[in-house]
MOPAC internal coordinates of N, CA, C and O (Angstrom, degrees):
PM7 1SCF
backbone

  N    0.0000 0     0.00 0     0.00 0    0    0    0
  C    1.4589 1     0.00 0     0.00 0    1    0    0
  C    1.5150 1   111.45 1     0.00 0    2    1    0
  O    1.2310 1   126.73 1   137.88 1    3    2    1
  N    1.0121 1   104.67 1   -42.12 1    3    2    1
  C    1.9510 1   117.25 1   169.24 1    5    3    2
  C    0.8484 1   133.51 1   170.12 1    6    5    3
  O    1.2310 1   122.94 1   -38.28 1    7    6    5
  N    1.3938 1   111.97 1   141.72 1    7    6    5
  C    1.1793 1   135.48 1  -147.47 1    9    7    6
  C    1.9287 1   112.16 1  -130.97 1   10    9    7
  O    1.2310 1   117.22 1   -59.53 1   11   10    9
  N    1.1597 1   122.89 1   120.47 1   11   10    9
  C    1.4317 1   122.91 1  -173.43 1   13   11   10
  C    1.8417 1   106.74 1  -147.38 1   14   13   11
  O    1.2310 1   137.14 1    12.06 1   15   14   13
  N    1.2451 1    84.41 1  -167.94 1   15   14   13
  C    1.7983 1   102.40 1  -175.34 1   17   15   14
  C    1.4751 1   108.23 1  -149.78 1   18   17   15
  O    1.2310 1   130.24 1   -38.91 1   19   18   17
  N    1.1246 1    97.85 1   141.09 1   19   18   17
  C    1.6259 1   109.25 1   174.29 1   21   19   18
  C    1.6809 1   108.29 1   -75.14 1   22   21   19
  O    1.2310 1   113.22 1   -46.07 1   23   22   21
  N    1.3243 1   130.43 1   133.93 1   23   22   21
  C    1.5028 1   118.03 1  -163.56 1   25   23   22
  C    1.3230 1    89.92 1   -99.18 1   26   25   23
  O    1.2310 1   105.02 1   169.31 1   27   26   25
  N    1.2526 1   145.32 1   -10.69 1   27   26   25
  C    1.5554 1   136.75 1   159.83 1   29   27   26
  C    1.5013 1    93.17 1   169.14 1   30   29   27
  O    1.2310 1   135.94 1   -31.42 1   31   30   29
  N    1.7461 1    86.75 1   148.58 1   31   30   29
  C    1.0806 1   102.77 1   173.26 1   33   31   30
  C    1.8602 1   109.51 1  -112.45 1   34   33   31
  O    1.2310 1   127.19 1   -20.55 1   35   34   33
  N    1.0154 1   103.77 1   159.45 1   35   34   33
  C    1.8566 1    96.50 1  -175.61 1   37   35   34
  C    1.3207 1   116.30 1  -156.22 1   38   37   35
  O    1.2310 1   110.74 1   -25.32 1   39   38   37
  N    1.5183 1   135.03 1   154.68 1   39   38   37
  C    1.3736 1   128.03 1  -164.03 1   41   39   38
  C    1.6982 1    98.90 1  -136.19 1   42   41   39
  O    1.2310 1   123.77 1   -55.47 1   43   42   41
  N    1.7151 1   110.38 1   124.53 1   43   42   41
  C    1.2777 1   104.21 1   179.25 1   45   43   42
  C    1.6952 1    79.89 1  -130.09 1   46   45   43
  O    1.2310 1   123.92 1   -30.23 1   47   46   45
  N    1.8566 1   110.09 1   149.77 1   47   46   45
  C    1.0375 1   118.10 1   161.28 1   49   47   46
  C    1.9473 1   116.90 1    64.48 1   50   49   47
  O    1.2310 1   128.83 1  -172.04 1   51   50   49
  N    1.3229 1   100.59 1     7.96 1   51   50   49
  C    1.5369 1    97.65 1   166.70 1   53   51   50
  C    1.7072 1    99.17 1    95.81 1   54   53   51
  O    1.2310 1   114.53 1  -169.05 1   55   54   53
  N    1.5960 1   127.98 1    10.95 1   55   54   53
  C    0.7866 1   119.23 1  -170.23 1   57   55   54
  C    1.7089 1   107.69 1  -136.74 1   58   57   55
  O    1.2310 1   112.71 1   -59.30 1   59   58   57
  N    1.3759 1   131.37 1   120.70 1   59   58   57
  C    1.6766 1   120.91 1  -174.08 1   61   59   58
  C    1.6311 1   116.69 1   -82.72 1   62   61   59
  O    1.2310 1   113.20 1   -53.02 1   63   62   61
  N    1.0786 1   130.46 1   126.98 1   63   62   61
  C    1.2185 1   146.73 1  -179.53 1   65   63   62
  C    1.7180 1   104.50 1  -106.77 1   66   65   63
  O    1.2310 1   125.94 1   -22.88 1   67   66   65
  N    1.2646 1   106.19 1   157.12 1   67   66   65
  C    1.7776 1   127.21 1   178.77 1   69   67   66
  C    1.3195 1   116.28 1  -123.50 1   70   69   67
  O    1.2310 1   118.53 1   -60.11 1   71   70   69
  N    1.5147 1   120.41 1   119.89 1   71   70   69
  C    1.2424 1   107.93 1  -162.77 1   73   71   70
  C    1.6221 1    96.08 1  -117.23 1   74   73   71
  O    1.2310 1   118.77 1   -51.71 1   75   74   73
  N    1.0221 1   119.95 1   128.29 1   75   74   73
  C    1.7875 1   110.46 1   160.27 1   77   75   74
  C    1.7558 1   120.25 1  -119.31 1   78   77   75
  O    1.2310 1   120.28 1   -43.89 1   79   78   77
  N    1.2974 1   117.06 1   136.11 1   79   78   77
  C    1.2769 1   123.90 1  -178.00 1   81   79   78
  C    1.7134 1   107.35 1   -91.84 1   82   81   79
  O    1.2310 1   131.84 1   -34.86 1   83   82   81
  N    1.3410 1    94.75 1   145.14 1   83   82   81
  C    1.6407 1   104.30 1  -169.49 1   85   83   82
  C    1.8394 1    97.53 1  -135.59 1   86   85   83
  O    1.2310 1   118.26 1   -38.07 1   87   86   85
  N    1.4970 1   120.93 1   141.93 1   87   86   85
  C    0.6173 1    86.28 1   161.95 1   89   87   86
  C    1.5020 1    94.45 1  -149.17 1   90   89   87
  O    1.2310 1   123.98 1   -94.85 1   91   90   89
  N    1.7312 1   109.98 1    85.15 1   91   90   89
  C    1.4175 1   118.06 1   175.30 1   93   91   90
  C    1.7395 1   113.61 1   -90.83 1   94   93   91
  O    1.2310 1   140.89 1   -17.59 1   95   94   93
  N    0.9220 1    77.07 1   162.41 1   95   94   93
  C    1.9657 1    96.79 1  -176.56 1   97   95   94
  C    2.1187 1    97.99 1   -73.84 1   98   97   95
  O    1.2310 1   106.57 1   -45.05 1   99   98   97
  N    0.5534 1   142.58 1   134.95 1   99   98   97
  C    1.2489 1   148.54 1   174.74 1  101   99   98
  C    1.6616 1   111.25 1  -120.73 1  102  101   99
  O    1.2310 1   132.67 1   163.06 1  103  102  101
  N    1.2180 1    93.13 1   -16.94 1  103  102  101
  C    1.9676 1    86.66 1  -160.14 1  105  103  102
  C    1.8851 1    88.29 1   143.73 1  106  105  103
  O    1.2310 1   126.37 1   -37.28 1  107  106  105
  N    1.7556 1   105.37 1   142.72 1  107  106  105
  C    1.3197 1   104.65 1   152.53 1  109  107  106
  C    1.6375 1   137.84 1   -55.14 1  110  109  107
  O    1.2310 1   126.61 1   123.22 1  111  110  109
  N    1.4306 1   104.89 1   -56.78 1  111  110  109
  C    1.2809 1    95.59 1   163.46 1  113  111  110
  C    1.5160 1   151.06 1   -77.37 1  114  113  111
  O    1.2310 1   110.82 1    -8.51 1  115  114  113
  N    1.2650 1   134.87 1   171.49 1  115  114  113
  C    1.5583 1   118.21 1  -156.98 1  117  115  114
  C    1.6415 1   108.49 1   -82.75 1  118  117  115
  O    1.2310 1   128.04 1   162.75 1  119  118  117
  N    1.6042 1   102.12 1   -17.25 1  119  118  117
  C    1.3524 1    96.45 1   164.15 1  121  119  118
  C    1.3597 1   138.61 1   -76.01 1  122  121  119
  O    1.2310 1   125.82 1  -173.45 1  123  122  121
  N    1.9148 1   106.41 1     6.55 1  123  122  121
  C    1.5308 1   101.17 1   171.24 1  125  123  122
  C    1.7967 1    95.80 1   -96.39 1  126  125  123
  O    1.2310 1   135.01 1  -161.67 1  127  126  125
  N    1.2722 1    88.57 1    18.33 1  127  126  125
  C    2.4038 1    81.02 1   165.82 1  129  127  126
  C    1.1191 1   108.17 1  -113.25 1  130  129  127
  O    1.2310 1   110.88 1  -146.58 1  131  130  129
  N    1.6099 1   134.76 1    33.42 1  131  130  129
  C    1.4262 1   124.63 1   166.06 1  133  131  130
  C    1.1005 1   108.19 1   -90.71 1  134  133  131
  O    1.2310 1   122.54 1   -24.44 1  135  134  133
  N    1.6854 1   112.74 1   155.56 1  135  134  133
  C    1.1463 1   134.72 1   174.94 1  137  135  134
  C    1.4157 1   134.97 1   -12.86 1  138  137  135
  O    1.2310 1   122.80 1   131.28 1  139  138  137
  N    1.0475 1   112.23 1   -48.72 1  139  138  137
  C    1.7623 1   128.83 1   158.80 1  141  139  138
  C    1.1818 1   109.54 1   -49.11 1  142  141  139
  O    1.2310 1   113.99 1   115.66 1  143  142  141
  N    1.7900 1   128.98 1   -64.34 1  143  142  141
  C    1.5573 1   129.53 1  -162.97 1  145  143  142
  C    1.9779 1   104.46 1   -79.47 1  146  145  143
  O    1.2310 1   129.84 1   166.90 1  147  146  145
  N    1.5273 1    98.64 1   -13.10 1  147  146  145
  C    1.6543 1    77.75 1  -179.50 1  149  147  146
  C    1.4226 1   114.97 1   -85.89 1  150  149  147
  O    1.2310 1   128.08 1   154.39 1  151  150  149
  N    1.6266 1   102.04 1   -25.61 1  151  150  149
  C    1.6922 1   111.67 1   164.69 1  153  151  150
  C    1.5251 1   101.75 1   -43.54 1  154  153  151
  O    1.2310 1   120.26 1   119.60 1  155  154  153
  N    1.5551 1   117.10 1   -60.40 1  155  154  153
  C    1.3291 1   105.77 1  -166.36 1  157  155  154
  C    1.3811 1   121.18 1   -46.85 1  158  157  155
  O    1.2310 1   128.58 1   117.67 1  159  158  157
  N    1.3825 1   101.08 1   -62.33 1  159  158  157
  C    1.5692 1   107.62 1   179.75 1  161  159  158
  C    1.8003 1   110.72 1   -57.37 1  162  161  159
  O    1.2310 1   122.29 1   133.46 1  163  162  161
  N    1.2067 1   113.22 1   -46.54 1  163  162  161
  C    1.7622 1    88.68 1   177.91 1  165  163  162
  C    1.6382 1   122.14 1   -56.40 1  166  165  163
  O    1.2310 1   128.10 1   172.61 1  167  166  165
  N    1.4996 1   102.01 1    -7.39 1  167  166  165
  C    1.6487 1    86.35 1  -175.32 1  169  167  166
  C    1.5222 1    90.05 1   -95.97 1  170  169  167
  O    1.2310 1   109.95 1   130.07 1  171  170  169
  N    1.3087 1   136.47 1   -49.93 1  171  170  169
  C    1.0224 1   136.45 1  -131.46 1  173  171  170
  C    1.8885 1    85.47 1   -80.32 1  174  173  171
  O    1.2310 1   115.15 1   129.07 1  175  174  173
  N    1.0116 1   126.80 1   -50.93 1  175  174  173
  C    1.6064 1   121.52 1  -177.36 1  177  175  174
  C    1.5849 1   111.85 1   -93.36 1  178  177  175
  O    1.2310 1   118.28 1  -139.76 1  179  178  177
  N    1.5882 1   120.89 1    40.24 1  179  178  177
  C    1.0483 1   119.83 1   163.40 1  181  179  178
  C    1.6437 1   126.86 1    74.97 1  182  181  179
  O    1.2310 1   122.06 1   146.91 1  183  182  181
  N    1.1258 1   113.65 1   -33.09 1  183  182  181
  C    1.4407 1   118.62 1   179.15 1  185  183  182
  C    1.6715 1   102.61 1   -37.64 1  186  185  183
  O    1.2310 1   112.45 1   136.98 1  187  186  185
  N    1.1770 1   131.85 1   -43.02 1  187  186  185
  C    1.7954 1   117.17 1  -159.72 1  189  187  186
  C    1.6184 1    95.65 1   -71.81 1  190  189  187
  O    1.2310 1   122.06 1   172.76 1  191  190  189
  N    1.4487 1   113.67 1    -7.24 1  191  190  189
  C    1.8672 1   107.14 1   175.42 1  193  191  190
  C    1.7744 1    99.73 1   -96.30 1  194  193  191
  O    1.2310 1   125.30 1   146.47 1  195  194  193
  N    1.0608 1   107.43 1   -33.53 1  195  194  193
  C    1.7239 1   108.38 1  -175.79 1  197  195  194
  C    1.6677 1   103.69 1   -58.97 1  198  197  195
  O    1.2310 1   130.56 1   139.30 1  199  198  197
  N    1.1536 1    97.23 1   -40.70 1  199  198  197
  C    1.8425 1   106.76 1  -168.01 1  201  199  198
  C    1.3986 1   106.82 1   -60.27 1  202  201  199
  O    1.2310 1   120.35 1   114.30 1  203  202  201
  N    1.7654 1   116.93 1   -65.70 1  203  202  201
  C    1.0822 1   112.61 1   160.26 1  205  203  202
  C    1.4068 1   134.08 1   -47.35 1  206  205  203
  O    1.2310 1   113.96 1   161.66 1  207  206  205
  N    1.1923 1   129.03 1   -18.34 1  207  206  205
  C    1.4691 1   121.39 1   159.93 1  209  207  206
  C    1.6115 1   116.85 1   -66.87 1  210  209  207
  O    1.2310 1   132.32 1   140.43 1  211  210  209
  N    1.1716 1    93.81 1   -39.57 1  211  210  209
  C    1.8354 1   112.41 1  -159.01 1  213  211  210
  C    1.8024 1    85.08 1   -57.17 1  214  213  211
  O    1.2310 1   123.99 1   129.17 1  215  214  213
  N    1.6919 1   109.95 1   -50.83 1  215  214  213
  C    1.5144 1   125.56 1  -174.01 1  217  215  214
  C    1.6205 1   122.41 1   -50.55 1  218  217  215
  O    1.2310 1   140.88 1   149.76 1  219  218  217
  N    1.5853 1    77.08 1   -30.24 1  219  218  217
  C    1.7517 1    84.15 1  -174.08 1  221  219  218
  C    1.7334 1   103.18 1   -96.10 1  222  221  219
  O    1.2310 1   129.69 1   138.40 1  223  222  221
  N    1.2504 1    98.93 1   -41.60 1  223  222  221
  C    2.0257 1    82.75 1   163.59 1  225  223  222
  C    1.4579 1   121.19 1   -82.44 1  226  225  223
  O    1.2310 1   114.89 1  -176.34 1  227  226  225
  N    1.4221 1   127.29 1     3.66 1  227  226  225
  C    1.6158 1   106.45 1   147.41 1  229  227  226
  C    1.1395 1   107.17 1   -72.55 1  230  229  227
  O    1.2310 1   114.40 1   121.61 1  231  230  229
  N    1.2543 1   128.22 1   -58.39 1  231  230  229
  C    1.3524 1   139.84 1  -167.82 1  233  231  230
  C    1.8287 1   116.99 1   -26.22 1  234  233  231
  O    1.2310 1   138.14 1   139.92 1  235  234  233
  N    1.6429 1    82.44 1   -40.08 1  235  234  233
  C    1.7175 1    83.27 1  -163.47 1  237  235  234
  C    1.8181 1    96.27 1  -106.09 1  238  237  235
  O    1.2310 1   115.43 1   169.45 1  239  238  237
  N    1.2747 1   126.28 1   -10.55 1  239  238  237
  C    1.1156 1   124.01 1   138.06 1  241  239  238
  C    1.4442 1   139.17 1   -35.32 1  242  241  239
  O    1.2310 1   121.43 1   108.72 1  243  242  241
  N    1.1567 1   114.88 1   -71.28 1  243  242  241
  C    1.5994 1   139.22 1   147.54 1  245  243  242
  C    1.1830 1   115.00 1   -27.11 1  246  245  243
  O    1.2310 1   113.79 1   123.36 1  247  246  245
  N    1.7934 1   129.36 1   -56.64 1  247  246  245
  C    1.1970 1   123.81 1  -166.86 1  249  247  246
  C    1.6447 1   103.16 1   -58.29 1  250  249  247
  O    1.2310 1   124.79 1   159.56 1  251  250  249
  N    1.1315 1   108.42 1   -20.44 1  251  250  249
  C    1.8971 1   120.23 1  -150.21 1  253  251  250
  C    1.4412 1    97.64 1   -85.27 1  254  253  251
  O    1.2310 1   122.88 1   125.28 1  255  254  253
  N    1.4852 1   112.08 1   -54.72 1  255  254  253
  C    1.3450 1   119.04 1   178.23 1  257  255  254
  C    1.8128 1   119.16 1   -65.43 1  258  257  255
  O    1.2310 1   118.33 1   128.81 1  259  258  257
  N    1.4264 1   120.78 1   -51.19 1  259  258  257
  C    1.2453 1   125.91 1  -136.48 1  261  259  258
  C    1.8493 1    80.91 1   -90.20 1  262  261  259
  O    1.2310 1   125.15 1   -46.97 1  263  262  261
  N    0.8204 1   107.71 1   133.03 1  263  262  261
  C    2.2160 1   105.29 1   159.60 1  265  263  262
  C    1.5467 1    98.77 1   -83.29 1  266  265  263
  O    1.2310 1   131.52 1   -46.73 1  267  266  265
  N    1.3063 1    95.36 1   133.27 1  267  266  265
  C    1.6895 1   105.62 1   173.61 1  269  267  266
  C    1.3891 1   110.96 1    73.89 1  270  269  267
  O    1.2310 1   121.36 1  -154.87 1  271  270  269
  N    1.7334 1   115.00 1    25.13 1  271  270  269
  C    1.4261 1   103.19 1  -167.44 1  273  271  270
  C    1.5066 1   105.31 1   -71.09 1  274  273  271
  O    1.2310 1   118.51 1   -22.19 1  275  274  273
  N    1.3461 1   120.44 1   157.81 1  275  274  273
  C    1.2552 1   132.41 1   153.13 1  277  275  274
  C    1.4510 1   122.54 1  -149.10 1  278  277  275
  O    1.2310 1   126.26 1   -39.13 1  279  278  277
  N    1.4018 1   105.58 1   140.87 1  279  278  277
  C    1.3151 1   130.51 1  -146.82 1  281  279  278
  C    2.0949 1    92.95 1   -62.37 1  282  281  279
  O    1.2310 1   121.29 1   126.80 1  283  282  281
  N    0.9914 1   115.14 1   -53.20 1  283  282  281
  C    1.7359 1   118.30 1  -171.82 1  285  283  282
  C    1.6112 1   106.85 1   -60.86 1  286  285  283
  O    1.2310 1   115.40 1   138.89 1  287  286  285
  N    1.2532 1   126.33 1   -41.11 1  287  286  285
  C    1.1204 1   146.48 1   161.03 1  289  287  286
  C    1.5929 1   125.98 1   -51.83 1  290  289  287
  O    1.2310 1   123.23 1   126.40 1  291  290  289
  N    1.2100 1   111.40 1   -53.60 1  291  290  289
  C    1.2829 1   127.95 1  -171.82 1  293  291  290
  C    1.8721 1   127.02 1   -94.40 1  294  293  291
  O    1.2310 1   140.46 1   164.45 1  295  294  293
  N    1.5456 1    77.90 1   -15.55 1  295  294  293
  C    1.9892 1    80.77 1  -161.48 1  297  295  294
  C    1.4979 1    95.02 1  -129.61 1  298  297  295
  O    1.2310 1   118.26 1   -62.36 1  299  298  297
  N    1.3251 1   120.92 1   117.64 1  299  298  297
  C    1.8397 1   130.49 1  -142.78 1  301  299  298
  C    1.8480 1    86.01 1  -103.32 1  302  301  299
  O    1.2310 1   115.28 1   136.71 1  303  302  301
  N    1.4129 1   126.56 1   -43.29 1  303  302  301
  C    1.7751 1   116.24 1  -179.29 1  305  303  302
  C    1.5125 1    81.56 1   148.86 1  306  305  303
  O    1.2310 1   115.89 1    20.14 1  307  306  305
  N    1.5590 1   125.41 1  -159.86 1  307  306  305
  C    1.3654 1   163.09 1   -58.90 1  309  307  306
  C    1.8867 1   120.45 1   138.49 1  310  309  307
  O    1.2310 1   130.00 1   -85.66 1  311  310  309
  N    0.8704 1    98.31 1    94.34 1  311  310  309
  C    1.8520 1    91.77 1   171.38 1  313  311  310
  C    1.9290 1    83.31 1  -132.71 1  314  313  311
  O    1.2310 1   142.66 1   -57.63 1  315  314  313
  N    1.2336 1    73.59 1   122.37 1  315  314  313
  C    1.8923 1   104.45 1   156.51 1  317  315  314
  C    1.9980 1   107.17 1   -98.63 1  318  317  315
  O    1.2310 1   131.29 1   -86.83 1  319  318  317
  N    1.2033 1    95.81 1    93.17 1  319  318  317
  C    1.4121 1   113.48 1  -175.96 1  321  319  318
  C    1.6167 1   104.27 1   -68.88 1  322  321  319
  O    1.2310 1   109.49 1   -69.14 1  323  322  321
  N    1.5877 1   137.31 1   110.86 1  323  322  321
  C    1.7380 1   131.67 1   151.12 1  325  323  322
  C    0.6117 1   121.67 1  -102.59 1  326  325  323
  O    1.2310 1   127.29 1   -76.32 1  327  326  325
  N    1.5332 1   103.58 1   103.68 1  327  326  325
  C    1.8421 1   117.21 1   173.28 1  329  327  326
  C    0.7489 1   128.26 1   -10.81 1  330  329  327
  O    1.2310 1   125.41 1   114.06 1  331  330  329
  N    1.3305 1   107.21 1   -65.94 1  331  330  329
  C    1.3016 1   115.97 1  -158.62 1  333  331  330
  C    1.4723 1   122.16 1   -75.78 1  334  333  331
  O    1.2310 1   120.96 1   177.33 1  335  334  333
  N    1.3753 1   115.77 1    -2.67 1  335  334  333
  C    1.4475 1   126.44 1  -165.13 1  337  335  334
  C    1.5196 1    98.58 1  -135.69 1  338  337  335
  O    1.2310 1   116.84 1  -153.49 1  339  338  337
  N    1.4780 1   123.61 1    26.51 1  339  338  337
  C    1.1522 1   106.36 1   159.17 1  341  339  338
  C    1.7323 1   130.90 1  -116.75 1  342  341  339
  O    1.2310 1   118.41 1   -73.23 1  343  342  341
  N    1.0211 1   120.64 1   106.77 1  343  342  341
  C    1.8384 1   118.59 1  -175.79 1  345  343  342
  C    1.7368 1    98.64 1  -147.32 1  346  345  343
  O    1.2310 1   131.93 1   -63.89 1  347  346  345
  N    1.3882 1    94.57 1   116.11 1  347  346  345
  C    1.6261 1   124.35 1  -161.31 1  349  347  346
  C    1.5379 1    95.50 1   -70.26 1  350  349  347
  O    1.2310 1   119.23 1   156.08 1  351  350  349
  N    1.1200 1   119.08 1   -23.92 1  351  350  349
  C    1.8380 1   125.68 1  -173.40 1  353  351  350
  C    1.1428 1   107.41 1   -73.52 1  354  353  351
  O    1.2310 1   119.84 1   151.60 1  355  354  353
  N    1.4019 1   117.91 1   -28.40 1  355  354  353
  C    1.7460 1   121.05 1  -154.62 1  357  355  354
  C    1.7657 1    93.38 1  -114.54 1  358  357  355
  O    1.2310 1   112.97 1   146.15 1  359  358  357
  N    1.1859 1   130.89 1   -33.85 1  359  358  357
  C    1.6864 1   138.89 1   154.48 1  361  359  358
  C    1.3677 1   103.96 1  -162.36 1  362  361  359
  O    1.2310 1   122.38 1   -30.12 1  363  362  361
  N    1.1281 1   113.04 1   149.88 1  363  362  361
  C    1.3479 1   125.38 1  -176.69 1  365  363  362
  C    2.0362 1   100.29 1   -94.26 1  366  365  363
  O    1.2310 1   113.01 1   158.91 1  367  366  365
  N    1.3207 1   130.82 1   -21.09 1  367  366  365
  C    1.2185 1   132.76 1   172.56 1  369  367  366
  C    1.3958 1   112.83 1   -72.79 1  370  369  367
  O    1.2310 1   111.80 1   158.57 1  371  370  369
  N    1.3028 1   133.06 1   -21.43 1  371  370  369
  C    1.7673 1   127.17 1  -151.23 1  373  371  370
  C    1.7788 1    77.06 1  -112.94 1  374  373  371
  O    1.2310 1   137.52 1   -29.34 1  375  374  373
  N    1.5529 1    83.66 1   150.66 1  375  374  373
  C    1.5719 1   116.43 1  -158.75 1  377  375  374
  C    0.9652 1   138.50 1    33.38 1  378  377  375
  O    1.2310 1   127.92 1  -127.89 1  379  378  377
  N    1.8077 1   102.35 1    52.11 1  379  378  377
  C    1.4302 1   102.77 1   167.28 1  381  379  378
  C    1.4096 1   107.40 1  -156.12 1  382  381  379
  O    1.2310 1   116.06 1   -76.48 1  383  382  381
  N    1.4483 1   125.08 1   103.52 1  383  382  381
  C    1.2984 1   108.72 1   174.48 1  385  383  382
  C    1.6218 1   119.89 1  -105.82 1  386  385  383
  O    1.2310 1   129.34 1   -15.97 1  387  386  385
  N    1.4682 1    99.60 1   164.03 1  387  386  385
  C    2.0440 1   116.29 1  -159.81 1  389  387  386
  C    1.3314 1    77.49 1  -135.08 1  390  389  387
  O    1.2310 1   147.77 1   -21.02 1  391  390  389
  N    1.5738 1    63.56 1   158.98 1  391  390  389
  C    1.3244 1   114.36 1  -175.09 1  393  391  390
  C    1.5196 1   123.09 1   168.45 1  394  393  391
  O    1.2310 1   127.37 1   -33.17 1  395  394  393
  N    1.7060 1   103.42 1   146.83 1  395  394  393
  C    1.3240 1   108.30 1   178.41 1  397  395  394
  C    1.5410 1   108.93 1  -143.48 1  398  397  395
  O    1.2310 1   123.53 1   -79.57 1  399  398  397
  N    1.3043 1   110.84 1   100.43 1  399  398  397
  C    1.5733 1   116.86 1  -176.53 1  401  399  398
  C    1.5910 1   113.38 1   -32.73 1  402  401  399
  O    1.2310 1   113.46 1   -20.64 1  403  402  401
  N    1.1218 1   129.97 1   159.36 1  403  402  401
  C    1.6960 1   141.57 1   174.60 1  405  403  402
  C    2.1144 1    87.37 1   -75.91 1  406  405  403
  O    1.2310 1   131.23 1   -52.60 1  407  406  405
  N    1.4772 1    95.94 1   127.40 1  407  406  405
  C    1.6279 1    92.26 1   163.48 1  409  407  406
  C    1.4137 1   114.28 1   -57.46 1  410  409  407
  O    1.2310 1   115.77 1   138.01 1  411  410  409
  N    1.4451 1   125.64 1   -41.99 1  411  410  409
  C    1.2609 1   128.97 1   162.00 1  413  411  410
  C    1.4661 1   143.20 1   -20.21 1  414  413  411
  O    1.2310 1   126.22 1   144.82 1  415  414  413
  N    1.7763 1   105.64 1   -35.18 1  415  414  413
  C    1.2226 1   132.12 1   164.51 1  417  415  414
  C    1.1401 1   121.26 1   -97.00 1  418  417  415
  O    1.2310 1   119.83 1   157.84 1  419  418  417
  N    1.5384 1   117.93 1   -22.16 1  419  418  417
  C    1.8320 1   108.48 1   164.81 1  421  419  418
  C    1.2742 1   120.63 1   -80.67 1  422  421  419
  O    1.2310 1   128.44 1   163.50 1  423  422  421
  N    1.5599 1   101.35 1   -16.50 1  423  422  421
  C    1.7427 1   102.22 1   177.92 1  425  423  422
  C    1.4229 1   115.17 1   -88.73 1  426  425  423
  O    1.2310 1   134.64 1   178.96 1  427  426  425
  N    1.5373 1    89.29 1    -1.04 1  427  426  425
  C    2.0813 1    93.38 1  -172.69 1  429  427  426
  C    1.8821 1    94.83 1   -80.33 1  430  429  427
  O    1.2310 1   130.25 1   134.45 1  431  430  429
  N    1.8589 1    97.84 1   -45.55 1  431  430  429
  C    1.4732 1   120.57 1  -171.43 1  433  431  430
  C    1.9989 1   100.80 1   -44.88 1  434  433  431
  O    1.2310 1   132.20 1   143.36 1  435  434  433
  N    0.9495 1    94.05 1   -36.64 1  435  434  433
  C    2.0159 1   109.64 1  -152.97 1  437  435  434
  C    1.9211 1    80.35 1   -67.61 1  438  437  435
  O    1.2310 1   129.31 1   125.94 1  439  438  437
  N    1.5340 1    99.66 1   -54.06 1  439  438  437
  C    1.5865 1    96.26 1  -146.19 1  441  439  438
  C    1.7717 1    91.69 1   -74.86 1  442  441  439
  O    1.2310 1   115.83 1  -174.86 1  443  442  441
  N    0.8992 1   125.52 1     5.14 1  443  442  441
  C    1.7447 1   107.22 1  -159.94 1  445  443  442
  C    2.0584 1    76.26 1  -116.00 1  446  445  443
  O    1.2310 1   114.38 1   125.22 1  447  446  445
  N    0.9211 1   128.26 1   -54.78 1  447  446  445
  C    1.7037 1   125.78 1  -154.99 1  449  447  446
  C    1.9161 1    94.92 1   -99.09 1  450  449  447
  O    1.2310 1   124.71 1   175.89 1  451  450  449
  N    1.2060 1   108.56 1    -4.11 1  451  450  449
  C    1.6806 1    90.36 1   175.37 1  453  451  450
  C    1.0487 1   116.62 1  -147.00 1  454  453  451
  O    1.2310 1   120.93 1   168.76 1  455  454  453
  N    1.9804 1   115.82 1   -11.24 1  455  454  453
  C    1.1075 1   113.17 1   164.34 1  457  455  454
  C    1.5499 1   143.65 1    87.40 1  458  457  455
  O    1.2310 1   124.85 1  -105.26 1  459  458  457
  N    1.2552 1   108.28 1    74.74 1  459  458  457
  C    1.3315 1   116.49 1  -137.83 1  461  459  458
  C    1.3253 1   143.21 1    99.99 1  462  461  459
  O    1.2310 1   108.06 1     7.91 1  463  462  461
  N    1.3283 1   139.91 1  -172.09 1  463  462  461
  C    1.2550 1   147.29 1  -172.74 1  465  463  462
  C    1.6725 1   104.74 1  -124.41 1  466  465  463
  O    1.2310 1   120.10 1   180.00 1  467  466  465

């Protein structure tokens, strides 16, 4: 049903973040990459379910590695990076959407697809 890759994972400040590169057409100009249209497109092509997976296998990665890991502490969110809509001069918000799941929902994710704690 699907199958993906995490495009890197990276740690600034004691905390791991997930980065994925996209690089859909949204519109020519940089204003079809604001905040509103990337919501659109992550729901509409699935990414806000990819993310949460990606979230829930760092998550349970992390627990394995880190001593004392904890999820609020340890796991910083999600930017779905679009190329094509990103230049910090023209807005620093368009082509890039965040996010950081509720721990609440990765531990719901863990117990229903892996079962347990």
């Amino acid at each position: 049903f699907m199958k993906g890759f995490m495009d890197l994972v990276f740690e600034a400040d004691g905390r791991f973040y997930l980065a994925d590169w996209k690089s859909n057409f949204l519109g020519g100009q940089l204003e079809d990459y604001h905040p509103g249209a990337l919501t659109g497109a992550m729901t509409k092509d699935f990414y806000i379910l990819q993310y949460h997976l990606y979230t829930l296998a760092l998550h349970q990665y992390l627990r394995v590695r880190i001593p004392d890991y904890c999820y609020e502490t340890h796991f910083g969110g999600v930017f779905y990076i679009f190329l094509r809509g990103v230049d910090p001069a023209v807005n620093p918000e368009f082509g890039i959407f965040r996010d950081k799941p509720p721990e609440a929902l990765i531990n719901a994710l863990s117990e229903k697809l892996i079962g347990g704690e």
